[in-house]
N, CA and C of each residue as an Amber inpcrd file, in Angstrom:
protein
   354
   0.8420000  -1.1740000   0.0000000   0.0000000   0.0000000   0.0000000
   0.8870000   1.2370000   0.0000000   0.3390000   2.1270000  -0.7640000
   1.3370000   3.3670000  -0.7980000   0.6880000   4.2880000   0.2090000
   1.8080000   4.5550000   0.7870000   1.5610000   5.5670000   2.6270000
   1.6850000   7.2920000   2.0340000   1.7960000   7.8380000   0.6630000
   1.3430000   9.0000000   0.5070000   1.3590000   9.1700000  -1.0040000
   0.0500000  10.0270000  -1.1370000  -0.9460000   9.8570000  -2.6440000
  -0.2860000  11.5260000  -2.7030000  -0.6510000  12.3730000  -3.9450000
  -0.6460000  13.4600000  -4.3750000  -2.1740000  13.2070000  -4.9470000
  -3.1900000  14.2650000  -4.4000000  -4.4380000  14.3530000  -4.9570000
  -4.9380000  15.9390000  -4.9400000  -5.5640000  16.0540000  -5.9330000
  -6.6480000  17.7270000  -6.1610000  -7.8810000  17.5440000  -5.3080000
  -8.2070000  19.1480000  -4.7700000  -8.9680000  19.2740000  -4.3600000
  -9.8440000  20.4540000  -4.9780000 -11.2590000  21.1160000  -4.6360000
 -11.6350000  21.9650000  -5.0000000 -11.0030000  22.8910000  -4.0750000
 -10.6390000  24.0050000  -4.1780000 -10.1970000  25.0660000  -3.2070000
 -11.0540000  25.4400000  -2.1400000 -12.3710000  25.5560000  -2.5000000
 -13.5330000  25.6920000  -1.2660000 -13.6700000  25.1640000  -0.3000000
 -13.8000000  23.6560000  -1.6830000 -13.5440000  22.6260000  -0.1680000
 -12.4210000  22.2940000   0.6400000 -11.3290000  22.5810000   0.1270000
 -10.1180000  22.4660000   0.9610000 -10.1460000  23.3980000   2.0820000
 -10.5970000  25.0810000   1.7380000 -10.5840000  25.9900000   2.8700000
 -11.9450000  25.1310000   3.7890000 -13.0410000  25.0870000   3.4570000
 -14.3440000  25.3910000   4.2770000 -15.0560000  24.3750000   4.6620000
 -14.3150000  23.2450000   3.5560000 -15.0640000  22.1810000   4.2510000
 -14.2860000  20.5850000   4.7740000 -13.0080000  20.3310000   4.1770000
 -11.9670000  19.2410000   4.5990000 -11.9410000  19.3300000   5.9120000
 -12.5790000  18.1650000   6.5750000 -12.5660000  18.1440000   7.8920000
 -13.9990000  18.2040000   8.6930000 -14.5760000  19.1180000   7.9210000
 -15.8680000  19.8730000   8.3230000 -17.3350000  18.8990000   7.7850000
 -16.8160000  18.9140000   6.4860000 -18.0960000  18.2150000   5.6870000
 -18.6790000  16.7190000   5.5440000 -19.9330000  16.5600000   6.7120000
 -20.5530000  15.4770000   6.8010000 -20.5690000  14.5190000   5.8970000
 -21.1440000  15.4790000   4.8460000 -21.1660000  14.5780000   3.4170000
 -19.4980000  14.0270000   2.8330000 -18.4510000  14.5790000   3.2740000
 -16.9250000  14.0290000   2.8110000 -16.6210000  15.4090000   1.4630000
 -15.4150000  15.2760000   1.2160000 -14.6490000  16.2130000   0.1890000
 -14.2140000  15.4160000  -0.7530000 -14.5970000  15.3230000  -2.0150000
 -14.3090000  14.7690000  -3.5520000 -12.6970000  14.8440000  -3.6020000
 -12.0090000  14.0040000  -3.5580000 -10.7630000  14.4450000  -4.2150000
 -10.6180000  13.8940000  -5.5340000  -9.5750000  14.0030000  -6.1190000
  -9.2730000  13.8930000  -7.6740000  -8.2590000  13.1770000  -7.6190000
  -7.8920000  12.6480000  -8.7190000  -6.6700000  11.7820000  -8.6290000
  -5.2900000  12.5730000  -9.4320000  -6.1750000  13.5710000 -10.4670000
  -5.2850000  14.2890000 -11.2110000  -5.6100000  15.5220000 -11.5860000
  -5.1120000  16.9230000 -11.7500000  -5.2770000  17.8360000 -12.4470000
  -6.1320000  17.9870000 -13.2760000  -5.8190000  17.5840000 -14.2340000
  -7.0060000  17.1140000 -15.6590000  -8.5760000  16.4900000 -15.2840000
  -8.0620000  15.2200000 -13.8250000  -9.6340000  14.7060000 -13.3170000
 -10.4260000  15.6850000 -13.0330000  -9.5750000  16.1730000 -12.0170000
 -10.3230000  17.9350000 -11.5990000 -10.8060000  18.5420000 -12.0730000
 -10.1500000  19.0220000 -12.8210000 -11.0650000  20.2120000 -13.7560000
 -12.6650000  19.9820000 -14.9510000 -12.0810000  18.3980000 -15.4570000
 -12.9270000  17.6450000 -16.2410000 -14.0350000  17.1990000 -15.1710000
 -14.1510000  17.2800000 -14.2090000 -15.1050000  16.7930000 -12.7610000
 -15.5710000  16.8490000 -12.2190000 -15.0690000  18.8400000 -12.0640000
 -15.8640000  19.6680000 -11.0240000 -15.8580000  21.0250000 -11.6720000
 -17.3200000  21.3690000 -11.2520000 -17.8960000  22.0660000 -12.1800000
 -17.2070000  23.3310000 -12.0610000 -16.5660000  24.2770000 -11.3470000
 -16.2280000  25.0590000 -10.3850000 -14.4820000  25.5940000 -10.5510000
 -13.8830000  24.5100000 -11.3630000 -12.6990000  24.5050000 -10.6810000
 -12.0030000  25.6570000 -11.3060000 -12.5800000  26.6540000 -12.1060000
 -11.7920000  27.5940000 -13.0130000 -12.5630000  29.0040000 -11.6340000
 -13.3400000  28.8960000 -10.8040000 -13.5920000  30.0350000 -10.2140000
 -13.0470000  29.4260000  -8.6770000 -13.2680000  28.5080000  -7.7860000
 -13.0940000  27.9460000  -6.4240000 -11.6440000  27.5340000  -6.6200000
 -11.3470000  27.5510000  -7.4820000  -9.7250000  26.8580000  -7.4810000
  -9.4500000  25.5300000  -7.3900000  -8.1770000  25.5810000  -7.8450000
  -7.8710000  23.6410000  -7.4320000  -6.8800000  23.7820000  -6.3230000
  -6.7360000  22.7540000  -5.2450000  -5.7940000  22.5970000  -4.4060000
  -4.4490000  21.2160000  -4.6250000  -3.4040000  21.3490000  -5.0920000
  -3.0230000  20.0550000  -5.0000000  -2.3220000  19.7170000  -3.3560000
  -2.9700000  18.6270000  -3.1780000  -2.8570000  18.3430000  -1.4830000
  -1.6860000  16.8380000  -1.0810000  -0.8790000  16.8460000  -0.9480000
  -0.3950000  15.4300000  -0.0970000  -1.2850000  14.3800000   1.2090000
  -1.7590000  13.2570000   0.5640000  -2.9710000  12.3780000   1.4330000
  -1.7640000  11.4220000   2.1780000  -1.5710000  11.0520000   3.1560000
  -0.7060000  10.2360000   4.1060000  -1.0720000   9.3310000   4.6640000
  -1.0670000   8.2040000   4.6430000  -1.9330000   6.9360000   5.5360000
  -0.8790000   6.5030000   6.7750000  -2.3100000   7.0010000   7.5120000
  -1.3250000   7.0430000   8.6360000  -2.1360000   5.3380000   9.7420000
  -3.0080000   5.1600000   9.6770000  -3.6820000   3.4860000  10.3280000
  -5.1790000   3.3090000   9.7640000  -5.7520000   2.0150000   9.8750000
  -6.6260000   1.5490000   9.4480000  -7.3150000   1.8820000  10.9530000
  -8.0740000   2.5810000  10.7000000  -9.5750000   2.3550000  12.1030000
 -10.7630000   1.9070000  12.0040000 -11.2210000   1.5880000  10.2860000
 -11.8200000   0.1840000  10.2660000 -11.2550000  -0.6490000   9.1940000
 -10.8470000  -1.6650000   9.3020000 -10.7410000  -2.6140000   8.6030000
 -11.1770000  -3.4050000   7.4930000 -11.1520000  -3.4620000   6.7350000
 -11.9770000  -4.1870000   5.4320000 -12.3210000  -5.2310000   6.0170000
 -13.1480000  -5.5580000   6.5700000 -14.4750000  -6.7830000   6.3670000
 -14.7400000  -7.7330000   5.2540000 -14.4970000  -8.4130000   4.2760000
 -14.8940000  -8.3400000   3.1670000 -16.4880000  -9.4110000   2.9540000
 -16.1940000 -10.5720000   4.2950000 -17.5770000 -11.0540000   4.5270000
 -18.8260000 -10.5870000   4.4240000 -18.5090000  -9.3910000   4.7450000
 -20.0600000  -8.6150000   4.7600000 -20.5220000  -7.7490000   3.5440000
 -19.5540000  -8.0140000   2.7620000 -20.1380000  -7.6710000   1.2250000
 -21.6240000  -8.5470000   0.9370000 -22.1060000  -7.1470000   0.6320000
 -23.5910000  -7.3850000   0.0630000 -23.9100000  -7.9860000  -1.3210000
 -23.2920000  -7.0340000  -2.1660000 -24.0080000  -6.6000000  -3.5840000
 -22.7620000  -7.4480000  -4.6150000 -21.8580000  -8.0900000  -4.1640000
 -20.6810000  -8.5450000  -5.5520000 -20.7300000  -9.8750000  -4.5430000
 -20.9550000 -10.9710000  -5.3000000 -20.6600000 -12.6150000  -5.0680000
 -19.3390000 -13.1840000  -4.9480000 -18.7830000 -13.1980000  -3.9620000
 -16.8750000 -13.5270000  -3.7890000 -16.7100000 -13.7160000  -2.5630000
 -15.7700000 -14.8230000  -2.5320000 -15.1190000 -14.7780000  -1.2660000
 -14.1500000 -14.2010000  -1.0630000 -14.5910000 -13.9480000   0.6400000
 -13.0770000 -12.8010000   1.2950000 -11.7580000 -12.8800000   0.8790000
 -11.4460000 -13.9710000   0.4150000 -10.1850000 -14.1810000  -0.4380000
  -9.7820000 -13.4380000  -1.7440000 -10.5780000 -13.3360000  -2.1070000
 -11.3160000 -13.1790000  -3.6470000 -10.8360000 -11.7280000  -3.7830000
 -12.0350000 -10.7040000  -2.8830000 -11.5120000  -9.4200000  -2.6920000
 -10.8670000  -8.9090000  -2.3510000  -9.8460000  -9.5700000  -1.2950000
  -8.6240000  -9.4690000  -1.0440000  -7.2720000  -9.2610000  -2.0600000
  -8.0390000 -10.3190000  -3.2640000  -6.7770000 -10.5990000  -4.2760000
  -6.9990000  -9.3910000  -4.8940000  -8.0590000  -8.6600000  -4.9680000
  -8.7630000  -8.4730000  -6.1540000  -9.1990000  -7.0990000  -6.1810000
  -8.6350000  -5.6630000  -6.4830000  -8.9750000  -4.1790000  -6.4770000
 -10.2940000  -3.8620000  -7.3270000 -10.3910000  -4.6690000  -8.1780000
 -11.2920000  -4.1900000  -9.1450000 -12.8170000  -4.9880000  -8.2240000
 -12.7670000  -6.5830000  -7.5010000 -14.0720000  -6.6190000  -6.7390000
 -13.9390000  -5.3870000  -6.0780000 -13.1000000  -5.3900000  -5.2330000
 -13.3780000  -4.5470000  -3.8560000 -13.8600000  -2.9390000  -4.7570000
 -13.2560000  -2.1760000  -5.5810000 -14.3480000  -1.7680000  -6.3690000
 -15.6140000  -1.6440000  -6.7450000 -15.5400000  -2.4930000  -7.4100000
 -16.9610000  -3.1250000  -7.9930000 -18.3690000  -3.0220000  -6.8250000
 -17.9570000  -3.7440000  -5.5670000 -18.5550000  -3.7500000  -4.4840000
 -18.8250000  -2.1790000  -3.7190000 -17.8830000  -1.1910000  -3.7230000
 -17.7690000  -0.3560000  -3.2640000 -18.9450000   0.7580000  -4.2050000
 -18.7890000   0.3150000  -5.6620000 -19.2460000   1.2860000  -6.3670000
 -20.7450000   1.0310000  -6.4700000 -21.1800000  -0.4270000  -6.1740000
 -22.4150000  -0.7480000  -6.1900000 -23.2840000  -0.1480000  -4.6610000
 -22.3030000  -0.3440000  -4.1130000 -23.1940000   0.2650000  -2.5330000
 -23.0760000   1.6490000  -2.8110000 -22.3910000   2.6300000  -3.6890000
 -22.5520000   4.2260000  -3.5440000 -23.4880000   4.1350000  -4.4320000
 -23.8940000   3.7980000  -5.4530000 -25.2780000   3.7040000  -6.1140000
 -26.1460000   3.3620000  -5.5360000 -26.4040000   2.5580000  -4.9080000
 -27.4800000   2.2870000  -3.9240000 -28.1820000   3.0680000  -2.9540000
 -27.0860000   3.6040000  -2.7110000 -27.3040000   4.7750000  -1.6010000
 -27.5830000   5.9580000  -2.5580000 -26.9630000   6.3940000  -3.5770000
 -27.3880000   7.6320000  -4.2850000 -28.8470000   7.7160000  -4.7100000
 -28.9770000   6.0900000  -5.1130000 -30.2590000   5.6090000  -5.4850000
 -31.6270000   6.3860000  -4.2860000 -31.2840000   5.6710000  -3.0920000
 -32.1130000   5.7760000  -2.0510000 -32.3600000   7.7690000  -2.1210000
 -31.2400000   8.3410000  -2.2750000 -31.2300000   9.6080000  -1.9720000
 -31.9960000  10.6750000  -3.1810000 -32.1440000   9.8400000  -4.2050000
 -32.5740000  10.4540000  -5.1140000 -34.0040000  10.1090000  -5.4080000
 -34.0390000   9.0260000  -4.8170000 -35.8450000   8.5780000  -4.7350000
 -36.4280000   9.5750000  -3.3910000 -35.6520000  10.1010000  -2.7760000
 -36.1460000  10.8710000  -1.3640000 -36.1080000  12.3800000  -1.7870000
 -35.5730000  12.5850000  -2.6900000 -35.0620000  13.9380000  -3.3110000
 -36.5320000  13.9880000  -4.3080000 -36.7420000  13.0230000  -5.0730000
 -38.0980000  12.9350000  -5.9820000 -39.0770000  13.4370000  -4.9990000
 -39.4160000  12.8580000  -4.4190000 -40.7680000  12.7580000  -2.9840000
 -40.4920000  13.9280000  -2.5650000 -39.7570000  14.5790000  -1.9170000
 -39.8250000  15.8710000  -1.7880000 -39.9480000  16.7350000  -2.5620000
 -39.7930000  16.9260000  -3.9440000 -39.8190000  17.7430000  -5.1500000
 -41.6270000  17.3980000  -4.9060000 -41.9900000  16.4570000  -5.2830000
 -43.2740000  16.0760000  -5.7990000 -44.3220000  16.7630000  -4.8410000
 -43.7690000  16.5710000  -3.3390000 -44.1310000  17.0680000  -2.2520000
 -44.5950000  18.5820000  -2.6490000 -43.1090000  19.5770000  -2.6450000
 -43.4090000  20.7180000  -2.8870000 -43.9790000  20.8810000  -3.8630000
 -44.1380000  20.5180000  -5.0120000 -44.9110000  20.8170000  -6.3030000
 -46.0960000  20.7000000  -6.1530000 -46.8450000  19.6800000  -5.3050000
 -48.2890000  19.3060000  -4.9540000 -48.2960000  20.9110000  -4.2960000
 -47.7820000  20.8920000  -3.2780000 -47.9440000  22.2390000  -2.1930000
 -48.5610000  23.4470000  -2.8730000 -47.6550000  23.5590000  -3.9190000
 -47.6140000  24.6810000  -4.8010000 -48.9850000  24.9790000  -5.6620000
 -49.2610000  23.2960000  -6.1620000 -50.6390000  23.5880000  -6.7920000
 -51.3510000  23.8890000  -5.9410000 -51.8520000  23.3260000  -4.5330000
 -52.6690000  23.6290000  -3.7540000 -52.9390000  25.1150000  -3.6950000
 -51.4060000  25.3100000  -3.1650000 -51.5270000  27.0310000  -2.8360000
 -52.4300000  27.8000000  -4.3700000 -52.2260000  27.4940000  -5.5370000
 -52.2000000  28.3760000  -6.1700000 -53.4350000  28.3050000  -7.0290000
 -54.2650000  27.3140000  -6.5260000 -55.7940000  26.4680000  -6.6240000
 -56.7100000  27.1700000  -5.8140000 -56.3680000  27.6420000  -5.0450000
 -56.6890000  27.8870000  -3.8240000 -57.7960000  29.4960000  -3.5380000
């Protein structure tokens, strides 16, 4: 495992929110990712940042993979499962968030007719 990455950040988020932000801070892997990535990066700036691994405080599990069929061995060997697995549970979840994001739109839009029925 490599113990220090070179990665981009948005500048905003580097001042206002690294550290701060519930939701987490996007990093980039490259210059070019950056800019091609985030919508922003010609006004908020880019940051290039040094990432350092400094200990594991949770551990890869790999038993408790849900969504990719493999044994713990398997993903162990294997960057592209542990991937694969990783990328299927952030869809899932984006999924969930965007069906809750609908319902509330629909929500306010009903509201709106009411009000304006009214």
């Amino acid at each position: 495992m490599k113990l220090e990455k070179i990665v981009y950040i948005d500048g905003v988020d580097f001042e206002h929110e690294l550290g701060e932000a519930s939701g987490g801070v996007r990093v980039y892997p490259s210059l070019k990712d950056a800019q091609e990535e985030n919508v922003c990066w010609d006004s908020c700036g880019l940051v290039k940042c040094k990432v350092t691994f400094l200990e594991w405080v949770v551990r890869p599990d790999w038993s408790k993979a849900r969504l990719v069929s493999a044994t713990p061995q398997e993903f162990e060997e294997s960057p592209e499962l542990q991937r694969l697995e990783s990328y299927k549970q952030n869809f899932e979840f984006l999924r969930k968030k965007a069906e809750q994001l609908k319902a509330r739109i629909e929500h306010l839009e009903a509201e709106l007719r009411n009000r304006s029925s009214s």
